[in-house]
N, C-alpha and C positions, 0 to 999 in steps of 0.2 A: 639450807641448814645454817644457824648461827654461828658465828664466833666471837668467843668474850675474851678478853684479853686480863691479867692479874699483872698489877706491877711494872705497868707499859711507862718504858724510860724513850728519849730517843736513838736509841741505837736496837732495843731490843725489850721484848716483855720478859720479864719471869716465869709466867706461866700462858696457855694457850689452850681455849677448852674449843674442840670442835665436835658438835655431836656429843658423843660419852667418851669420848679421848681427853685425857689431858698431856699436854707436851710441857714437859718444863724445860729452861734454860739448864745449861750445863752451872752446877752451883759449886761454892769454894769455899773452904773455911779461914778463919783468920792466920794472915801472910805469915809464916814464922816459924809457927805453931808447928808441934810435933806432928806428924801424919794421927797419932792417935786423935790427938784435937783436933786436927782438922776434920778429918772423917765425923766426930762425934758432932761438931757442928754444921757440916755439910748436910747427916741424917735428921738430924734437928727442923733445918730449913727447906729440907724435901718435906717434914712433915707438917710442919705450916702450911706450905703451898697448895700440898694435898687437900690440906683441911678446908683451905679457903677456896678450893673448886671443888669441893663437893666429896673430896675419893679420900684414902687414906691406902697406908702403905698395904695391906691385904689385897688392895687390886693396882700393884704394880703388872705392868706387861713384860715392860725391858728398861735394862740400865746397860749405863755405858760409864764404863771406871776409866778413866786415865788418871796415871801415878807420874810423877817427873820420874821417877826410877822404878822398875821392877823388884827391887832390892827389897821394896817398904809392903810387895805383895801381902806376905802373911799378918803382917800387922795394921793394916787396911781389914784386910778378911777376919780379924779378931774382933772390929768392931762393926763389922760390916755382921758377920752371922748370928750377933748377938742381938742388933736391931731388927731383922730381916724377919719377916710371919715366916715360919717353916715351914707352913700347913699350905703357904701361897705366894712359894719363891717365881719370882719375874726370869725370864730370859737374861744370860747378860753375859756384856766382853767385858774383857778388863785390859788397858794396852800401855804401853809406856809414849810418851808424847812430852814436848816442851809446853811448856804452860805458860798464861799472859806474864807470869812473871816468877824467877826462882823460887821465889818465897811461897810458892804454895807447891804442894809434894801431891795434892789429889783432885780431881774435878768428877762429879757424878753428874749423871744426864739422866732423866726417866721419864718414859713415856706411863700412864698408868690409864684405866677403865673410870669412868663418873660411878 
């Protein structure tokens, strides 16, 4: 079975399609930025990646949310249910965790279907 790589840096790809999986890297919006921006451009950049392996957000599987704080849950989830197919919600945790660096408050991970 193949595997094609999207975005391949030297430390990591973006994306990873094996079979009809695609794995993406865990993604992050601009350092700073309120959790609503970040999220709105983290959802952005999952839908690029989607696009360019073939899938698109209706055949997510699973996500994985980490927030620097719990605190920013609901307003993550504001912009999280408003992008989300409703018809074809994915699996998902959401957890608090320290992130590469203060200035980002969310990191999204999704596995999704070709």
């Amino acid at each position: 079975m193949s595997i094609e790589r999207i975005g391949v840096g030297t430390r990591m790809s973006q994306a990873v399609i094996h079979g009809n999986t695609v794995y993406l890297a865990g993604q992050v919006g601009v350092a700073g930025e309120s959790v609503t921006a970040q999220t709105e451009v983290i959802l952005g950049k999952i839908e690029t990646l989607l696009a360019k392996a073939g899938s698109d957000k209706s055949k997510l599987l699973q996500a994985t949310i980490w927030l620097k704080d719990m605190k920013d849950f609901a307003e993550m989830n504001a912009v999280w249910d408003a992008w989300i197919d409703p018809d074809n919600p994915p699996t998902r945790a959401c957890g608090e965790s320290a992130l590469a660096t203060p200035d980002y408050t969310v990191e999204i991970i999704v596995v999704a279907a070709k």
